[in-house]
C-alpha positions in Angstrom: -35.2 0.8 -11.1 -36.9 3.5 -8.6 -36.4 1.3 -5.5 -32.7 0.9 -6.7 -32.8 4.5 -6.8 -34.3 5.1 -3.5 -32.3 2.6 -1.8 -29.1 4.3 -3.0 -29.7 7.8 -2.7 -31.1 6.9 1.0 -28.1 4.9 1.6 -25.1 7.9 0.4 -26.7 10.6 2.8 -26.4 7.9 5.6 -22.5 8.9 5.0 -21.9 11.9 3.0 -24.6 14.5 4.4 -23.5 13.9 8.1 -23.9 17.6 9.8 -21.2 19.0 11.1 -19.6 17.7 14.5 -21.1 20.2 17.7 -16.9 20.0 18.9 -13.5 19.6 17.5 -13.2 16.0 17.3 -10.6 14.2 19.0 -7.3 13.1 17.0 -8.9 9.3 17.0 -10.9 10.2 15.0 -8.6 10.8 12.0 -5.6 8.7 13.6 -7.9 5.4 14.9 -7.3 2.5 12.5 -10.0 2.1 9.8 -13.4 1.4 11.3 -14.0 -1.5 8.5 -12.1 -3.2 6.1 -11.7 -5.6 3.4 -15.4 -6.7 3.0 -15.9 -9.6 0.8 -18.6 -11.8 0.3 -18.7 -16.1 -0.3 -18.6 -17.0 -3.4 -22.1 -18.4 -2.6 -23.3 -14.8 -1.7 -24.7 -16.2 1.4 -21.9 -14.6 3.9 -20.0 -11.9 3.9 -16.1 -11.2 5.9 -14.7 -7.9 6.8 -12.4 -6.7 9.3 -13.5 -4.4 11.9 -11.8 -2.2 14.7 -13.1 -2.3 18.3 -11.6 0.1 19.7 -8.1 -0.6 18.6 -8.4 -4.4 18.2 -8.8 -6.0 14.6 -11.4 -8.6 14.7 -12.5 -10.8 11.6 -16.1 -10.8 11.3 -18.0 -13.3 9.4 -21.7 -11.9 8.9 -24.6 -14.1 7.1 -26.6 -12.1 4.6 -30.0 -14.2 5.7 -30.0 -14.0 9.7 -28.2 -10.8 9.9 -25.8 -12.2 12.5 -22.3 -12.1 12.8 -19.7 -14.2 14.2 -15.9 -13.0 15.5 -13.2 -15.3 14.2 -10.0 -14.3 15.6 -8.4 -10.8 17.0 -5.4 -9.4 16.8 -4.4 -5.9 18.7 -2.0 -5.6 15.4 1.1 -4.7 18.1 3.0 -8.3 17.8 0.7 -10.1 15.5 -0.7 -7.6 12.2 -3.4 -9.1 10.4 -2.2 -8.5 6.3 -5.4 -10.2 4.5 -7.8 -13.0 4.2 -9.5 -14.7 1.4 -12.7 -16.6 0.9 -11.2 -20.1 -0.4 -14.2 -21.3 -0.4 -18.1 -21.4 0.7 -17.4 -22.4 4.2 -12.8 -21.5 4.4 -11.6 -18.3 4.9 -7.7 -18.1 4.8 -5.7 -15.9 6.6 -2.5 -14.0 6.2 -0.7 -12.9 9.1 2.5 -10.9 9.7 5.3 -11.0 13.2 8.3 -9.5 13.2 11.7 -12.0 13.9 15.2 -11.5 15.1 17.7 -12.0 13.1 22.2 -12.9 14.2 23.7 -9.6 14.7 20.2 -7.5 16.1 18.6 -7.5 12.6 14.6 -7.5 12.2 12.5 -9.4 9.5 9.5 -10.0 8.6 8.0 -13.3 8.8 4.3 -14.3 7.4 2.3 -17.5 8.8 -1.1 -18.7 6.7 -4.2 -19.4 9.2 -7.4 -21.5 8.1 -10.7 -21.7 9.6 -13.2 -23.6 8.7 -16.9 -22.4 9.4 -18.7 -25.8 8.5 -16.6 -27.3 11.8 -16.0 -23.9 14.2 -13.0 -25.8 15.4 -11.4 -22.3 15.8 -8.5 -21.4 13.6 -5.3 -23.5 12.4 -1.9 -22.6 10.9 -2.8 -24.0 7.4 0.8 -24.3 6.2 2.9 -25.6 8.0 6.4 -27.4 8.2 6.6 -31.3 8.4 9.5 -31.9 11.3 9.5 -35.5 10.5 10.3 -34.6 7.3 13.2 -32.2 8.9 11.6 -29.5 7.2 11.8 -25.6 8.3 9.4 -23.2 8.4 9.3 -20.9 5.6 10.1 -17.2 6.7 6.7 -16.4 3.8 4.8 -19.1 4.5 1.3 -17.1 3.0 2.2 -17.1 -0.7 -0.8 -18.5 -2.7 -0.5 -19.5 -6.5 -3.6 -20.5 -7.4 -7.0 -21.2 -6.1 -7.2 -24.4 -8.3 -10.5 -24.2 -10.1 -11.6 -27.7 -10.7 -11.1 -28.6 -6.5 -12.4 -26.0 -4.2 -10.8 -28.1 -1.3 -7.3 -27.6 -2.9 -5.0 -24.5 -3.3 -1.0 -24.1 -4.5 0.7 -22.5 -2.3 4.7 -21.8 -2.1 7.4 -22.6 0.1 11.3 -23.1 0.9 10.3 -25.9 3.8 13.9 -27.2 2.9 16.4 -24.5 1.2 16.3 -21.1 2.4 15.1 -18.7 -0.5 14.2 -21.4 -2.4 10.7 -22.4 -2.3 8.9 -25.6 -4.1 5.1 -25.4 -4.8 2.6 -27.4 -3.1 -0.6 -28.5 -3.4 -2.6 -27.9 0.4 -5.8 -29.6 1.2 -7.9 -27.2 2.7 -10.2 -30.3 5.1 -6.9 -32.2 6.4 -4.3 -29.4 6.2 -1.8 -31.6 4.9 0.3 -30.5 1.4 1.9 -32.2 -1.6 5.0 -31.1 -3.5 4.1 -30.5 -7.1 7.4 -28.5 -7.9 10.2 -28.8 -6.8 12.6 -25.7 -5.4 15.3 -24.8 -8.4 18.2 -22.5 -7.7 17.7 -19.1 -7.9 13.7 -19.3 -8.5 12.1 -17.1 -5.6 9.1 -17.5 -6.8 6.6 -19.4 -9.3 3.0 -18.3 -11.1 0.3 -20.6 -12.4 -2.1 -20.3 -14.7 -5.7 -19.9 -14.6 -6.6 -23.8 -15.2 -4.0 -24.6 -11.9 -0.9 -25.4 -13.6 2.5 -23.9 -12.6 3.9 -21.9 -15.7 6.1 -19.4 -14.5 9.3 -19.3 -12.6 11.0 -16.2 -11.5 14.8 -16.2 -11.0 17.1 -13.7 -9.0 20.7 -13.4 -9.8 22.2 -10.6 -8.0 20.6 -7.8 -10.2 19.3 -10.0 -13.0 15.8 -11.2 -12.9 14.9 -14.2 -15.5 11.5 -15.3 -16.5 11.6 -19.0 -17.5 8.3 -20.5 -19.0 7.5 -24.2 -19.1 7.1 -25.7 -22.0 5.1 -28.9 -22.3 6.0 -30.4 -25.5 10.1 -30.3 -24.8 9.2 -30.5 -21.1 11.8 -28.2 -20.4 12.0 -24.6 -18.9 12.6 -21.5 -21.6 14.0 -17.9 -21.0 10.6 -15.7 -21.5 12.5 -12.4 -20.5 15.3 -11.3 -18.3 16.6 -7.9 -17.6 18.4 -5.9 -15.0 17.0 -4.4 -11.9 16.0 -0.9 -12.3 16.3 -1.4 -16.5 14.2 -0.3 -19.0 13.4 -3.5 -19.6 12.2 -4.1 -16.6 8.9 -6.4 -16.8 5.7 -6.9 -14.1 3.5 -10.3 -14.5 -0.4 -9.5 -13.9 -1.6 -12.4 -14.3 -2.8 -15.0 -17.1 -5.5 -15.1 -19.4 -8.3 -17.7 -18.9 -6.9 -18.9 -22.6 -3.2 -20.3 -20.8 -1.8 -19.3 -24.0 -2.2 -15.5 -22.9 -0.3 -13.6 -20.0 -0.8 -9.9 -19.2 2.0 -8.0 -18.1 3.5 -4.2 -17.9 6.3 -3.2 -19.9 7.4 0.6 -20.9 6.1 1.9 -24.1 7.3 5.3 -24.6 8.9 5.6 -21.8 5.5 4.9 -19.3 4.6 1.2 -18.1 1.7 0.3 -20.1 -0.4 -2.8 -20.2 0.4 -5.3 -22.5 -1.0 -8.7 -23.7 1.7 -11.1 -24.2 1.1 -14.3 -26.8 3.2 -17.0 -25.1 3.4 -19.3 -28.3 4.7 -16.3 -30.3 6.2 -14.4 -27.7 4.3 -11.5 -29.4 2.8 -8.5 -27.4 -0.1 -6.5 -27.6 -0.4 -3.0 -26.2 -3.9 -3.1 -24.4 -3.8 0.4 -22.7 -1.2 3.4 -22.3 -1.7 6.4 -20.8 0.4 8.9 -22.4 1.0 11.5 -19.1 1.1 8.5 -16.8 2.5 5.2 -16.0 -0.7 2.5 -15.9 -0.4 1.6 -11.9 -3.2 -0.8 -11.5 -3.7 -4.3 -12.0 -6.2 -7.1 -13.9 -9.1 -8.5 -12.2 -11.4 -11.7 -12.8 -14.8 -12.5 -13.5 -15.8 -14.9 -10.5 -18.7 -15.9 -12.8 -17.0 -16.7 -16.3 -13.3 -16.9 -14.8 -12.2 -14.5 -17.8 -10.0 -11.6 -17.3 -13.2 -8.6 -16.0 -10.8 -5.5 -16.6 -7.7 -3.3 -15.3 -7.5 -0.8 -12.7 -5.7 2.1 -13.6 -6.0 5.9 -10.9 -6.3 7.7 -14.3 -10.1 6.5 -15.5 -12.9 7.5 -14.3 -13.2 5.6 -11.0 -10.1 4.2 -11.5 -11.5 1.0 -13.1 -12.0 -0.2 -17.0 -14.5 -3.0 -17.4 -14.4 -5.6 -20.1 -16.7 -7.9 -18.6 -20.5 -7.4 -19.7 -21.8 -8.2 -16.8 -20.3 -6.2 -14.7 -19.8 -3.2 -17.2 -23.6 -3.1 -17.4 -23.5 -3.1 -13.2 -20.9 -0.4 -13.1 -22.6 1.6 -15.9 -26.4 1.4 -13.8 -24.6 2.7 -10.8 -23.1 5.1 -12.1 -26.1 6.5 -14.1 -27.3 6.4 -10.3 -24.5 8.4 -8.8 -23.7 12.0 -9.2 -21.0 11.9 -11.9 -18.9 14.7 -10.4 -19.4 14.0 -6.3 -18.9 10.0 -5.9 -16.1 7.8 -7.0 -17.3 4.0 -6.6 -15.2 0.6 -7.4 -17.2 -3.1 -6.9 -14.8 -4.5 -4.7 -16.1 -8.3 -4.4 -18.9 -10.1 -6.4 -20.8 -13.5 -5.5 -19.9 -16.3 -8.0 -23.0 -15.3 -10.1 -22.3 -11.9 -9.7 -25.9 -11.3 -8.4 -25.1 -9.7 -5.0 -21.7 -7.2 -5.4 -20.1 -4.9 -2.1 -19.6 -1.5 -3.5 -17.3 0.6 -2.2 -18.5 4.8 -3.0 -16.1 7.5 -1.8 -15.8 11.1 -2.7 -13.3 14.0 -2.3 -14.1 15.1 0.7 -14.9 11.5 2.9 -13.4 8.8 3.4 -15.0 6.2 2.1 -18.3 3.7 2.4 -19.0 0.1 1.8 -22.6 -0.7 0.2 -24.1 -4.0 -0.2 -25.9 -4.3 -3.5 -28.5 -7.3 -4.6 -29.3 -7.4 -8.4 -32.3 -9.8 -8.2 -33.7 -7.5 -5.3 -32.4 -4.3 -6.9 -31.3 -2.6 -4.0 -28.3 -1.4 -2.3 -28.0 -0.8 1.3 -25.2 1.1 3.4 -23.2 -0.9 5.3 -20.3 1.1 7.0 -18.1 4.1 6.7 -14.6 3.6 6.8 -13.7 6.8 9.3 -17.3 7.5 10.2 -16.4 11.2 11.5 -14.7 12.3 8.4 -17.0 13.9 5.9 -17.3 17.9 4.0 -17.8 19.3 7.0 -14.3 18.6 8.5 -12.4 17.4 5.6 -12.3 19.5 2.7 -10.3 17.0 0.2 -7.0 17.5 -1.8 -6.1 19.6 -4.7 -4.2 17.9 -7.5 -1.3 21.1 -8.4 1.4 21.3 -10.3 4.7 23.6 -9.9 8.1 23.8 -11.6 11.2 22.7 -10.4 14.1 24.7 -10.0 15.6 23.3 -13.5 12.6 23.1 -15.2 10.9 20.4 -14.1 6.9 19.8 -13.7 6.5 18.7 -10.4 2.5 17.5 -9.6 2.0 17.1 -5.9 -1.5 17.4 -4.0 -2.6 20.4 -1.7 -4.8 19.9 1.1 -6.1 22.7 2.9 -8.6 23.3 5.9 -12.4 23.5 5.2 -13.6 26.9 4.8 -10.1 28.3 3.1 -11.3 31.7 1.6 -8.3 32.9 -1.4 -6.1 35.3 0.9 -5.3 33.5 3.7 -2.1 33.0 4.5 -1.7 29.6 6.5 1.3 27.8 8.8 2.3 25.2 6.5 3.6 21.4 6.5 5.5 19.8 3.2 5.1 16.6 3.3 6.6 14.4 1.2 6.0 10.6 0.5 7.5 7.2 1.5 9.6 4.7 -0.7 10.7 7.0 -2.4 9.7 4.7 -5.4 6.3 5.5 -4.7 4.0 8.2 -5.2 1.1 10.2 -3.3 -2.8 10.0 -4.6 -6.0 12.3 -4.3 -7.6 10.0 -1.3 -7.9 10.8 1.7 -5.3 9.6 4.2 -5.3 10.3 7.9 -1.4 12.6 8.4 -2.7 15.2 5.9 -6.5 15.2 7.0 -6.1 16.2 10.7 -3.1 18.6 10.0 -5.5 20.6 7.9 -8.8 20.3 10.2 -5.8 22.2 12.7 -5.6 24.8 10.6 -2.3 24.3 8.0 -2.1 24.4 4.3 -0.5 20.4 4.0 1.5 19.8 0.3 2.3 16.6 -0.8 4.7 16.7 -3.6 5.3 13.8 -5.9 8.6 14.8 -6.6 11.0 13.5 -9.2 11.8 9.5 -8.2 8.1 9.0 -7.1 6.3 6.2 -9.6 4.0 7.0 -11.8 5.4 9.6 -14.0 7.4 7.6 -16.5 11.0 5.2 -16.1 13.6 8.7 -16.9 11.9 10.4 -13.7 11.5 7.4 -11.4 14.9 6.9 -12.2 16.4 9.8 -10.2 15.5 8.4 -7.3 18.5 5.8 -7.9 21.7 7.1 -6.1 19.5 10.6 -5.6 19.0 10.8 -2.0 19.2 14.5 -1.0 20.0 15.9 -4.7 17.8 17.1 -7.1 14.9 15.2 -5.5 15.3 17.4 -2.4 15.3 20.4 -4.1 12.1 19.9 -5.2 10.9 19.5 -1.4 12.0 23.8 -1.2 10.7 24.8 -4.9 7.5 23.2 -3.6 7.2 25.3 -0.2 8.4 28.3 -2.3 5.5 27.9 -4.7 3.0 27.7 -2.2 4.5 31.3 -0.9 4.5 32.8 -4.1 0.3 31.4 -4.5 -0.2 33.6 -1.2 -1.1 30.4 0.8 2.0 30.0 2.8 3.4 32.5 5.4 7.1 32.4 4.8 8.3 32.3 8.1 5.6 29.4 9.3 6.4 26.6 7.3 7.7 23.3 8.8 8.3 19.9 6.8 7.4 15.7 8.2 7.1 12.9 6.7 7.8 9.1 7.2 10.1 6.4 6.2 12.0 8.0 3.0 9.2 11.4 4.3 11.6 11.5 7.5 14.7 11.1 5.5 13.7 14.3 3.5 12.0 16.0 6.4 15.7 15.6 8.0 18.0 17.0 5.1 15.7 20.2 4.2 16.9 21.5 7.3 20.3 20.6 6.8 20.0 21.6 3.3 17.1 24.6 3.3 16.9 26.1 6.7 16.4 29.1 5.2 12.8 27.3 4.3 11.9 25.0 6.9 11.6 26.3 10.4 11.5 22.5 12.1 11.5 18.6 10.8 9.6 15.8 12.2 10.3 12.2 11.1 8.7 9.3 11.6 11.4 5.8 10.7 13.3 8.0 8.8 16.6 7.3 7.5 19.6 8.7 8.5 22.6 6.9 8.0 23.0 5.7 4.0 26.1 3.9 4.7 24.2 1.8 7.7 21.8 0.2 4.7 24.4 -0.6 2.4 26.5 -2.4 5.2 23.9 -3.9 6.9 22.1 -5.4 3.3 24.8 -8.3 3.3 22.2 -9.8 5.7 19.5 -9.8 3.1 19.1 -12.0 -0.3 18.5 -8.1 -2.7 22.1 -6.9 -1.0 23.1 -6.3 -4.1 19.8 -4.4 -5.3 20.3 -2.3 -2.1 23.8 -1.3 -3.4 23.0 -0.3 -7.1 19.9 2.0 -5.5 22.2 3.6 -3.2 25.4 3.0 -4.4 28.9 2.0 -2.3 30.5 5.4 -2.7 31.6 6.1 1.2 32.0 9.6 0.4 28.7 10.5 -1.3 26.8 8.2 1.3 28.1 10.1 4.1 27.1 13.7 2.2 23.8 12.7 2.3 23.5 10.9 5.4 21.6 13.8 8.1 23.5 11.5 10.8 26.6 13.1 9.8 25.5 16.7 9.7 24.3 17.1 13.5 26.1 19.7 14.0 24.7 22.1 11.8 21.3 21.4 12.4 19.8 24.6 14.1 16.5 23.9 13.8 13.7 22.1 16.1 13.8 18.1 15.3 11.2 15.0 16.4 12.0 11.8 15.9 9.7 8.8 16.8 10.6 4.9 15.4 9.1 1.7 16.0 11.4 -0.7 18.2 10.4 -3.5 16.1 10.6 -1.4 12.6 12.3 -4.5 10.3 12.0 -1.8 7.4 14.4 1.0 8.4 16.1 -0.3 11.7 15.5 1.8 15.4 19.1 2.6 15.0 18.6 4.8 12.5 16.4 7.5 14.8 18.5 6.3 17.9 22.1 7.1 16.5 20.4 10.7 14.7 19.2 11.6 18.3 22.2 10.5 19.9 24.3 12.7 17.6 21.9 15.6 18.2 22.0 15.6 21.7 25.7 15.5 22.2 25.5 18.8 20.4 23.0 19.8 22.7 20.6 20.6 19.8 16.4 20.7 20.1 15.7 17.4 19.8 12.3 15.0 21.0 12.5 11.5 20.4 9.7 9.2 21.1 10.4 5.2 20.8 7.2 3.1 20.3 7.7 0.2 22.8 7.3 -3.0 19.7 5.6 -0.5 17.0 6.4 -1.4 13.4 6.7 0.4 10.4 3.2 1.1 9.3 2.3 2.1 13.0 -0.2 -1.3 12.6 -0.9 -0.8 16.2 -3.5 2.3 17.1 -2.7 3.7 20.3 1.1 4.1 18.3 -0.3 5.9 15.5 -2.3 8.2 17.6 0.5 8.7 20.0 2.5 9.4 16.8 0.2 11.5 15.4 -0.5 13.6 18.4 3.3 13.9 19.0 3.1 15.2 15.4 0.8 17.9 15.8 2.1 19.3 19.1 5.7 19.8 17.8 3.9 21.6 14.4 1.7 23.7 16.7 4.7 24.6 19.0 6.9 25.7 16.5 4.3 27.2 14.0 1.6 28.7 15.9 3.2 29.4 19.9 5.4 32.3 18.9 
């Protein structure tokens, strides 16, 4: 155990005791894409995959464990093509998933996925792996990267879904992995969008869509005949997420609420009986099951609420987990086993902390070491970055609001800083203690940065997601202003210095507080925000969830339009940037194109920055720093210049 020991403690200060940069680091730094990514090893242990960023390019990297040497696969600059994932199928395939953005009649973007194979064994360079059959007058799927299963018994052989020949409808097929070709093994069936299999290969599972009604149907063997498992309305409490199945196909685990929080259940498919496996009684459980390469059982859940967010029920790796941790120092270094060989003898660990950004380690049990490998940002560590703040607040009504407060290293109680709210995304989503790059670099320049999970975000039970349905700039806003004025009344906020950005729904809400509270916010930045309510609802008729999209926001003209910023140009006073992706297929350009259009005809401050193809993640780097420089020069103008 002492040259485990050695190896480890050698290997953290390789990333956590970095000393302190001799100059302000440049905004790359924090705004570059990730240096390293989804590391993985073979299931023979004998290779290992990762992504890695030269200088703004993506390239997949496979790496052997015994030479040392690695090996570029294919690149993508992640401007027109965006690399999504890849998976070992096997010793010598890796698959991978890849993402372009597609024109639509009538100027509407989509999102469109394409499956790549290469095989190592051959290094005939990379194929599409999925692929439609024109003899067959077949189409190409819009998703054509959906995997079912990697069958067990035939590591040549995966199930894979598609609608080759009905839009929206896709069949399940069986690809061979050495010749490329596929099989139908299920046919399509109206309404099912999509289909799950269980761990011994077998499709079990079809998922319907009616308008707002989602149906499970089960397959049963013995009548040979498809069976209603559950069904419920969108947005319900009802409302029911499939994990994944047991190894025993008589076992499914799924989230359902239980007291009003998703918890994790274990549902008995002869009985239709359930099991509560884990609830957490403040928070919804918003993690997922993982396998056992070695035993093929279910290993454990995921959940941000444990102690490294991760619950082990596998031995094996429990007793792994538990000898690293003993290892670690409890309170500094947070640490999750990210991928495992097939005998779960050689493991990449991934150890972060609060105040970096994250390391992969490769570990060897029969060796008994662990080695660094790579930081993710490999300028971010204590001595620039000084972590988030979990803090709570109360809403105007009442209402505990959590959010997390980031603040620049070296913050002595006192100080009284410019200041950015920043809320989230979604809005159905939520904002975590790790680090991420928008908050990080607006604190190393000096502000006092809150994220607020405010009522609508996930994770805080169905009643309070729920006001995000048909919310947009109500109560949910409010919470933006109680949030800026608690950070004034905590002495950490100088009243007159506080500005609020955001993206996606973030720009939405960064765009009504100063409609709304100008009083509060001194300026707004947005990245793809939203402007125009009434523009999604009309333009959803193009989509297969239209009618999802309508019961979120509703189809009231009136209310739309009183929470649309689009419509309120006029009496915006305050400083505004914009910046959208041409190529954004989530909230269309014409949402920041028609705001700034409005805003100039009444010759108000306005910047507006379009990213020539950029999408809606900013995949592509020099966007993201563009965007993020754009970010901070509008903040320090307004905030620090006067």
């Amino acid at each position: 155990m002492s040259k485990f020991y050695l190896t480890l403690v050698l290997a953290l200060l390789s990333f956590s005791c970095l000393s302190a940069p001799d100059k302000k680091l440049p905004i790359e730094a924090f705004a570059g894409l990730k240096s390293i990514s989804q590391v993985k090893l073979s299931p023979d242990g004998n290779n290992i995959a990762y992504v890695k960023n030269l200088d703004g390019d993506l390239v997949l990297m496979v790496q052997s464990l015994t030479t040392g040497k690695g090996k570029p696969i294919i690149k993508s600059d992640n401007h027109t093509v965006f690399f999504d994932w890849f998976s070992w199928a096997n010793n010598n395939v890796l698959l991978l998933g890849a993402r372009y953005i597609k024109y639509q009649f009538g100027g509407v973007k989509y999102t469109s996925t394409l499956m790549y194979s290469y095989n190592l064994s051959d290094d005939k360079g990379i194929k599409l792996a999925f692929r439609a059959n024109k003899t067959r007058d077949e189409k190409q799927p819009q998703f054509s990267d959906q995997i079912i299963s990697f069958l067990p018994e035939q590591e040549n052989k995966i199930l894979v879904q598609g609608d080759f020949k009905i839009a929206n409808t896709p069949a399940v097929y069986e690809l061979d992995l050495t010749t490329l070709r596929k099989k139908q093994i299920q046919r399509a069936r109206a309404d099912v969008t999509s289909w799950f299999a269980d761990r011994q290969g077998k499709v079990r599972i079809a998922k319907k869509m009616d308008e707002t009604q989602f149906t499970y149907e089960l397959y049963n063997e013995q009548k040979e005949s498809w069976q209603t498992l559950f069904s419920y309305e969108v947005f319900s409490e009802q409302s029911i997420s499939i994990l994944g199945f047991d190894k025993d196909p008589n076992f499914l685990y799924i989230t359902a609420l239980h007291e009003g929080r998703e918890a994790l259940f274990k549902l008995n498919l002869t009985t239709n009986k359930r099991e509560l496996i884990f609830s957490d009684d403040k928070y919804d459980v918003d993690g997922d099951i993982f396998y056992s390469r070695k035993t093929g059982e279910v290993a454990g859940f995921t959940h941000s609420q444990l102690e490294d967010g991760i619950a082990y029920w596998d031995e094996d790796l429990d007793k792994l987990h538990r000898s690293l941790r003993a290892s670690l120092p409890k309170d500094s270094f947070e640490m999750d086993i990210v991928s495992t060989s097939d005998d779960q003898q050689k493991y990449v660990l991934y150890v972060s902390s609060d105040k970096t950004s994250g390391a992969y380690m490769l570990g060897d049990r029969k060796r008994g070491d662990l080695t660094f490998f790579a930081d993710v940002y490999p300028h971010i560590n204590e001595s620039v970055f000084a972590g988030k703040e979990l803090i709570s607040y109360k809403a105007r009504d009442g209402l505990v609001i959590e959010g997390y407060l980031t603040l620049p290293v070296g913050y002595e109680k006192g100080d009284k800083l410019p200041t950015i709210i920043f809320p989230h995304g979604g809005p159905m989503a939520r904002d975590y203690a790790g680090f991420d790059y928008w908050t990080a670099l607006l604190a190393y320049n000096g502000y006092a940065v809150l994220q607020p999970n405010f009522r609508g975000s996930s994770g805080y039970g169905y009643d309070f997601l729920m006001q995000s349905i048909q919310g947009f700039g109500l109560a949910m806003q409010d919470d933006l202003q109680d949030g800026a004025n608690w950070l004034i009344d905590q002495g950490i906020a100088q009243p007159d210095k506080i500005c609020i950005g955001g993206a996606s729904y973030g720009g939405y809400a960064a765009l009504m507080a100063v409609i709304k509270h100008p009083e509060t916010f001194k300026c707004a930045a947005s990245f793809a925000g939203v402007t125009d309510l009434e523009h999604i609802v009309s333009k959803a008729r193009y989509f297969t969830n239209k009618d999802i999209v309508r019961k979120q926001f509703g189809t009231n003209s009136d209310k739309l339009e009183a929470n649309s910023p689009v419509n309120f140009a006029k009496s915006i006073n305050k400083p505004i940037l914009l910046i959208h992706g041409s190529d954004d297929s989530v909230v269309p350009i014409y949402h920041s194109r028609e705001m700034e259009d409005e805003l100039d005809d009444e010759d108000k401050d306005v910047t507006y920055i379009e990213l020539e193809e950029g999408d809606h993640y900013l995949s592509y780097q020099p966007h993201r720093i563009k965007t993020l420089q754009a970010f901070l020069d509008f903040f320090d103008k307004h905030l620090k210049n006067d």
